[in-house]
C-alpha positions as CSV (number, residue, x, y, z in Angstrom):
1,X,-14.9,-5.8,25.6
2,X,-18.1,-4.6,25.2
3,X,-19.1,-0.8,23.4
4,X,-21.4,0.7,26.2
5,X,-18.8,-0.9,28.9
6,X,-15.7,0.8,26.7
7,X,-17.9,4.2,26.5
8,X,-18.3,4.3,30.1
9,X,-15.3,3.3,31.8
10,X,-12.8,6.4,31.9
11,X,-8.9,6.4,31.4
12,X,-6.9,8.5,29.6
13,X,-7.0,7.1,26.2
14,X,-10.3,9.9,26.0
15,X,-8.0,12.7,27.2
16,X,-5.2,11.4,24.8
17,X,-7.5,11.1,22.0
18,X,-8.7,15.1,22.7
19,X,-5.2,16.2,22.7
20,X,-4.4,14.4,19.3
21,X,-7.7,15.9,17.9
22,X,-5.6,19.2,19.0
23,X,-2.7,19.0,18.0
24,X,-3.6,17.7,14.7
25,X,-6.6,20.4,13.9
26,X,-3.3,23.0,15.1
27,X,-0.6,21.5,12.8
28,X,-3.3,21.1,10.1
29,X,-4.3,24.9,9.8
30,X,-0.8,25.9,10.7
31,X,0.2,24.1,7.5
32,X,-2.7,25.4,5.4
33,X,-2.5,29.0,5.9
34,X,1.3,29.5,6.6
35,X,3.0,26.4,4.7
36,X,3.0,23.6,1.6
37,X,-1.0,23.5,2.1
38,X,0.4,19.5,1.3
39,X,0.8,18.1,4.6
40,X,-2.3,20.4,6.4
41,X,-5.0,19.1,3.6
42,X,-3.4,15.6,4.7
43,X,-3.4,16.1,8.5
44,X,-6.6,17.8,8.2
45,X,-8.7,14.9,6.4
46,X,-7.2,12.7,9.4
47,X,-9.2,14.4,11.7
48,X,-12.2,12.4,10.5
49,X,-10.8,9.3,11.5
50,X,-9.8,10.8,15.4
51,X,-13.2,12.1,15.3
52,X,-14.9,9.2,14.9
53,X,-13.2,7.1,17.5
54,X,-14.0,9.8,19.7
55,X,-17.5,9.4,19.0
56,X,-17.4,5.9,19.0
57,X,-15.6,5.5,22.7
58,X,-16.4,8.6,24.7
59,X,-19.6,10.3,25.7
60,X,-21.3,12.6,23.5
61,X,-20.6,15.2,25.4
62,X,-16.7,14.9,24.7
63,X,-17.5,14.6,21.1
64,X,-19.5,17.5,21.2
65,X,-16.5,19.2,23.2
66,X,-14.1,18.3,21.1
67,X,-15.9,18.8,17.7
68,X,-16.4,23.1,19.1
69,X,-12.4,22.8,19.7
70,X,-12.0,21.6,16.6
71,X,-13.4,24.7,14.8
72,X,-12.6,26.9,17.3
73,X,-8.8,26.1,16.7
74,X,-9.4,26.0,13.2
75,X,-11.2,29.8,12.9
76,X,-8.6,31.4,14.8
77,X,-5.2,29.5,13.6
78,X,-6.5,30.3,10.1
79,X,-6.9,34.1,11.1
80,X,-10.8,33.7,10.6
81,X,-11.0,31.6,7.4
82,X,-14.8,31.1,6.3
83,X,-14.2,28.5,3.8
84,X,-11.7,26.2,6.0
85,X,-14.0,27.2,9.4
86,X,-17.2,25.3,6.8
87,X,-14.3,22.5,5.8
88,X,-14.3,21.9,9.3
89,X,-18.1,21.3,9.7
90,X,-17.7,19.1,6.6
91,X,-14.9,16.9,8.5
92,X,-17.6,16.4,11.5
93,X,-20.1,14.9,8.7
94,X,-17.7,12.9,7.4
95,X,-17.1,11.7,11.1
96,X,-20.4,10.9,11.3
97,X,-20.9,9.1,8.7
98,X,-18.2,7.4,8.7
99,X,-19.1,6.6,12.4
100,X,-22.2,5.1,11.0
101,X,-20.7,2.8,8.0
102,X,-18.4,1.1,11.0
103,X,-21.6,0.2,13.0
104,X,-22.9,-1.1,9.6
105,X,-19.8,-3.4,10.0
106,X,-19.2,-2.1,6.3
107,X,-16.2,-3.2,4.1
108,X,-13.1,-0.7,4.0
109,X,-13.6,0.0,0.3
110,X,-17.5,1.2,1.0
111,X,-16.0,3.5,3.7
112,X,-13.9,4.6,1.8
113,X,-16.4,5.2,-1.3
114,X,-18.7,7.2,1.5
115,X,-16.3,9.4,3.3
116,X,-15.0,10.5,-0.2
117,X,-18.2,10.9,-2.0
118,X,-19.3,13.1,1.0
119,X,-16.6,14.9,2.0
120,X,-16.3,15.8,-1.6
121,X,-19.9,17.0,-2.1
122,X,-19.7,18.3,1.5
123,X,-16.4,20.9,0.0
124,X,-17.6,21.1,-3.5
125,X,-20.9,22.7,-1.7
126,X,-18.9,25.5,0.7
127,X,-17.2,26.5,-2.4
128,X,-20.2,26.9,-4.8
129,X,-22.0,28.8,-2.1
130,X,-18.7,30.9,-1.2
131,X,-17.5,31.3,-5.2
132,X,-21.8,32.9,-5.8
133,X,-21.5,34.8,-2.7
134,X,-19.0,37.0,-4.4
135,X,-21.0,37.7,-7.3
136,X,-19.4,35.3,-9.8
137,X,-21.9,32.5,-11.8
138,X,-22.2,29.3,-11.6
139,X,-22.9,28.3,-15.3
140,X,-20.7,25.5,-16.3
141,X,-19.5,27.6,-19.4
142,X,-18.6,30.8,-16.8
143,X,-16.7,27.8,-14.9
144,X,-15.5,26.6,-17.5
145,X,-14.0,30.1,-18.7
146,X,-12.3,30.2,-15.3
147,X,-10.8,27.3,-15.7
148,X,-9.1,27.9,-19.2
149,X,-8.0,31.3,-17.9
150,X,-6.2,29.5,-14.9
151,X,-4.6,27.4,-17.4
152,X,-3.5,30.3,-19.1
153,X,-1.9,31.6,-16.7
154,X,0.0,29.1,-16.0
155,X,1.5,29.1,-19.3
156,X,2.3,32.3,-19.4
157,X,4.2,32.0,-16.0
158,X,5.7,28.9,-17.5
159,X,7.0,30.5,-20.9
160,X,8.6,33.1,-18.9
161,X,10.5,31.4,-16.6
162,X,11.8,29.3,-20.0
163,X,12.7,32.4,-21.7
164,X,14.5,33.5,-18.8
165,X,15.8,30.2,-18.6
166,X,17.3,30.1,-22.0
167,X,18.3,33.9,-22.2
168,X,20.6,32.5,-19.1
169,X,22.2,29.6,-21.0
170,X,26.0,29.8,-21.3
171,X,27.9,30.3,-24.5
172,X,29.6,27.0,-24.2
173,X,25.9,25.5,-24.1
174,X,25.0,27.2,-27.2
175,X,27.7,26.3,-29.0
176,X,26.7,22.9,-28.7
177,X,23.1,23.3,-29.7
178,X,24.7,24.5,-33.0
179,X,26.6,21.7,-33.9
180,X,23.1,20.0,-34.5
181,X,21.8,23.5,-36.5
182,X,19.4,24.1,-33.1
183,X,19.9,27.7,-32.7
184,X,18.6,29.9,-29.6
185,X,15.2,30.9,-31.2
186,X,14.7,26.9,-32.1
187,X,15.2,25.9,-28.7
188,X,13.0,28.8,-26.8
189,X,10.6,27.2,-29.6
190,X,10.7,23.9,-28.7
191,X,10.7,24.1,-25.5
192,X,7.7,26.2,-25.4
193,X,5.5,24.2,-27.3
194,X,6.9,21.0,-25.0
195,X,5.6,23.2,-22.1
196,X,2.3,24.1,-23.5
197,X,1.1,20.8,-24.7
198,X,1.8,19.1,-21.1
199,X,-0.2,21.8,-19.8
200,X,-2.9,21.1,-22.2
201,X,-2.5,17.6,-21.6
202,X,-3.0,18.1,-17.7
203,X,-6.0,19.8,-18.2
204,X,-7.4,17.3,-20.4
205,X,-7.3,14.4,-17.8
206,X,-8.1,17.0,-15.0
207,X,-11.1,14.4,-14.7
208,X,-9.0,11.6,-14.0
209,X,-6.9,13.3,-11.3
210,X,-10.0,14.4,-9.7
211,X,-11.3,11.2,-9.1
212,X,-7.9,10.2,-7.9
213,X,-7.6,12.6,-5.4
214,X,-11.2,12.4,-3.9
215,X,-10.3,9.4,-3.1
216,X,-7.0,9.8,-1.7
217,X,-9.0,11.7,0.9
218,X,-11.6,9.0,2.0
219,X,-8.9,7.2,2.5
220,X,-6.5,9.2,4.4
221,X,-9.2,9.4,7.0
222,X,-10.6,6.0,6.6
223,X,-6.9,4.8,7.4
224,X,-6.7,7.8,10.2
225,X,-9.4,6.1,12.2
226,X,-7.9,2.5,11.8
227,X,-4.8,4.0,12.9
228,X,-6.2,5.7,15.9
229,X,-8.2,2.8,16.9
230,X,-5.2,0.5,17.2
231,X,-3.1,3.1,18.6
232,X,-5.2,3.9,21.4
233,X,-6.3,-0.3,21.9
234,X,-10.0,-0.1,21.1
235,X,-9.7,-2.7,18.2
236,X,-13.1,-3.7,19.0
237,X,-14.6,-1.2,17.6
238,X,-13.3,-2.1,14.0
239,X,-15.7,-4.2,11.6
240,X,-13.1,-7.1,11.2
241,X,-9.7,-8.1,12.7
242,X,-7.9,-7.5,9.1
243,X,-10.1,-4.6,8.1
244,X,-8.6,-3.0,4.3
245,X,-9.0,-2.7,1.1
246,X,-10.8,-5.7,-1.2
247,X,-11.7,-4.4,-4.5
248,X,-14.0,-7.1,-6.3
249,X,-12.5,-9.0,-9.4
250,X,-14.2,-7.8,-11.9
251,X,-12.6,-3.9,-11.1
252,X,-9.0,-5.8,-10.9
253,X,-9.8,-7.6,-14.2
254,X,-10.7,-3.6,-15.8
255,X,-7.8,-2.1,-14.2
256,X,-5.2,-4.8,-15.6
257,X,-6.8,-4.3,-18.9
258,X,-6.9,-0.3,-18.9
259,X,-3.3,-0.2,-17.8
260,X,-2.2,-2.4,-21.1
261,X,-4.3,-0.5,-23.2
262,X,-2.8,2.6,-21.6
263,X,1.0,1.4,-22.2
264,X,-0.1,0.2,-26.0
265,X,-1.0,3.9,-27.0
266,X,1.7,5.5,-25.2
267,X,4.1,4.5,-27.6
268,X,2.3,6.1,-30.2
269,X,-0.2,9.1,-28.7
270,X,-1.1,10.6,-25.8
271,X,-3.1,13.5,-27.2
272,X,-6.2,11.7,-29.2
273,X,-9.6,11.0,-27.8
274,X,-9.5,7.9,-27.2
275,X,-5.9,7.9,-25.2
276,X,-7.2,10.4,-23.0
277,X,-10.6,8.3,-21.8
278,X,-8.2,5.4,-21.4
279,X,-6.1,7.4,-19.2
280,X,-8.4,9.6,-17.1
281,X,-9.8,5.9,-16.3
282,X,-6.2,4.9,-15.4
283,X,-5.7,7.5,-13.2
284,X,-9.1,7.0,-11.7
285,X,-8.4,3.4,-10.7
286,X,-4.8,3.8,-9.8
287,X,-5.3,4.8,-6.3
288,X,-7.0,1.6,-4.8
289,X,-4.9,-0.4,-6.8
290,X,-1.7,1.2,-5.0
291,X,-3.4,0.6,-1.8
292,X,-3.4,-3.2,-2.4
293,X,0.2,-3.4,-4.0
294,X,1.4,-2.1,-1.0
295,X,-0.2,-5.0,0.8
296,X,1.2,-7.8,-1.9
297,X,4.4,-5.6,-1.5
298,X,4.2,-6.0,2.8
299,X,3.0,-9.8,1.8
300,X,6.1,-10.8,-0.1
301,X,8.8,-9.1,2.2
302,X,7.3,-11.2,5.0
303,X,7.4,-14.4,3.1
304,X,10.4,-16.4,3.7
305,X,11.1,-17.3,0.1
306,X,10.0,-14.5,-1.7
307,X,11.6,-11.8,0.2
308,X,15.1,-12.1,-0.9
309,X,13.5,-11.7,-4.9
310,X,11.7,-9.0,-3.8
311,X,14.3,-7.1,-1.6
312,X,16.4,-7.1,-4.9
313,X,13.9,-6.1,-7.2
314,X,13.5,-2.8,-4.8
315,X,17.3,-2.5,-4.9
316,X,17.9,-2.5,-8.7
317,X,14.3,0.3,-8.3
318,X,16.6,2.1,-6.1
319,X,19.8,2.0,-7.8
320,X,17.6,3.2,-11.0
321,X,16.0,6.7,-9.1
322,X,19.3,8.0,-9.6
323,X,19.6,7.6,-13.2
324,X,16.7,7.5,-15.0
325,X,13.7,8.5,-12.0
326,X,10.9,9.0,-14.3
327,X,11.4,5.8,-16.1
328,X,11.9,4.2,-12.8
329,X,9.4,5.9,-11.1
330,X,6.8,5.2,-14.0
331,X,7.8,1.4,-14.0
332,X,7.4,1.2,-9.8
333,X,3.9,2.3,-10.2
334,X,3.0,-0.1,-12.7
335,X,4.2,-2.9,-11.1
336,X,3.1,-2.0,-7.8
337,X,-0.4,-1.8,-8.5
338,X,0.0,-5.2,-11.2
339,X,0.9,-6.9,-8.3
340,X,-1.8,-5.4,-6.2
341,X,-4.4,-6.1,-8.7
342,X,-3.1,-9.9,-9.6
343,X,-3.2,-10.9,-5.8
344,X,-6.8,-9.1,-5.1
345,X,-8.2,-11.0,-8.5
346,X,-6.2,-14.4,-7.9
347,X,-8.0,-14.2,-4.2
348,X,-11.1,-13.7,-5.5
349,X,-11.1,-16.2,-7.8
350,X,-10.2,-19.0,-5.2
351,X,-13.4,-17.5,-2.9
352,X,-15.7,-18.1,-6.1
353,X,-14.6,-21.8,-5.9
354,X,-13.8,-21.6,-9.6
355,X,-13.3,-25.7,-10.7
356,X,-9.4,-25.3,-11.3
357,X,-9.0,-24.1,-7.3
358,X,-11.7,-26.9,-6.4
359,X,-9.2,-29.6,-7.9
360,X,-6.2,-28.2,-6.3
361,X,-8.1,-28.4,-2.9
């Protein structure tokens, strides 16, 4: 079907689309202001996907429309929020954009680098200009003050729900402890100075989480508008019939090697220099890397004779949750994105023609 033909001929798929856009932007701010904050930052970086099949399949006008709804219903659901009323402009640039990497007939991944390098600039802008407004500074050591007082904080909070915590502790309980000459004061002890060196430790690869989470978000509304497009039939507006993820080999090849690294000085430290680059850069590639093992994951349950292997492998994961859940957690995520990161680099490698895939050919 043809774009300008698809723009101009009216059914209700634009009407349906404005509603979603509603309901969303209402659930969204609802969430934000009143509950986990979670599920509204989720539902509210979706709306860049819904806004730009709007743009892409309705008149301007009904973008325009919708885009005032969209900030009208987030200024008053959020009782007059400033800084999520500016989010909201921010979500209409991302839009855009991302409107304008799809006519590019970009890749998934370079959406999804764009929509979360601007979006993330886009909200790290509102909140410099609203942070100055009220008379605090913007020098990196001021910020940087801020941010070891918050961390503060939350140790103190943290130490006092364990003192509580261990004040509360049965007799029975203690008695035990004593057996092995760990007294009351040795256990507040050591559980204090468990609690404050995970703290330190989080802030130490705050960098790494960072980078996770922006992009988290380009994807959650790169994925939004995929979603929306086939949901509402106007596949032709997407760049390729199998539009996702394709990291190139060379990232696969890093991440592979970052990860082994990263398990080698686990077992030994987690605090020193050089464990915490190799982390913050295994946090940093993790998400993409999930993205694909979920697609090897998808893969190998459809295939007829690896999905018996693989249904049994997510059993025995599933089984484990309920003993040992970190472990098994931990483990899940490593092999998940292995798997994601062997298939993306395996695929690559037959594209490139290497000799080896030439012979098998």
């Amino acid at each position: 079907m043809d774009k300008k033909q698809m723009k101009n001929k009216f059914d209700l798929r634009a009407l349906g689309l404005t509603v979603m856009l509603c309901v969303v932007a209402v659930l969204s701010a609802t969430d934000i202001e009143y509950g986990t904050h979670i599920i509204g930052h989720v539902l509210f970086m979706s709306l860049i996907g819904i806004l730009s099949v709007i743009y892409m399949t309705c008149e301007k006008a009904v973008f325009v429309l919708d885009a005032a709804a969209l900030l009208a219903i987030i200024f008053f659901t959020s009782k007059g929020s400033l800084m999520l009323s500016l989010f909201g402009v921010v979500i209409i640039g991302g839009a855009l954009l991302l409107t304008f990497a799809i006519r590019k007939k970009s890749t998934k991944t370079s959406a999804v680098i764009l929509v979360s390098f601007i979006v993330t600039a886009g909200y790290l802008i509102v909140m410099a200009v609203l942070y100055a407004a009220e008379g605090n500074s913007l020098e990196i050591s001021a910020l940087f003050s801020k941010l070891n007082a918050f961390f503060d904080s939350i140790k103190t909070s943290f130490s006092e729900i364990i003192r509580q915590s261990v004040d509360s502790l049965p007799e029975e309980i203690l008695a035990n402890y004593a057996k092995y000459d760990i007294t009351k004061e040795k256990l507040l002890e050591v559980s204090l100075h468990s609690m404050m060196a995970y703290v330190d430790w989080l802030q130490l690869i705050l960098p790494g989480i960072f980078v996770f989470l922006v992009q988290v978000m380009g994807y959650i509304g790169t994925v939004s508008f995929e979603k929306t497009v086939r949901l509402m039939r106007y596949d032709a507006v997407l760049p390729e019939a199998h539009w996702y993820l394709y990291p190139t080999q060379i990232s696969c090849v890093i991440y592979i090697l970052i990860t082994t690294v990263y398990i080698i000085t686990s077992f030994f430290t987690s605090t020193s220099s050089f464990a915490i680059i190799i982390t913050n850069f295994w946090i940093a590639l993790m998400p993409v890397m999930i993205a694909c093992g979920f697609r090897s994951l998808k893969l190998r349950l459809k295939h007829p004779q690896l999905r018996r292997r693989t249904v049994f492998v997510l059993i025995l994961l599933g089984a484990g949750c309920f003993f040992i859940p970190d472990a098994v957690l931990t483990f899940g995520i490593f092999m998940l994105t292995f798997m994601g990161a062997q298939d993306v680099s395996l695929s690559r490698s037959m594209e490139s023609g290497g000799p080896r895939f030439k012979e098998k050919q």
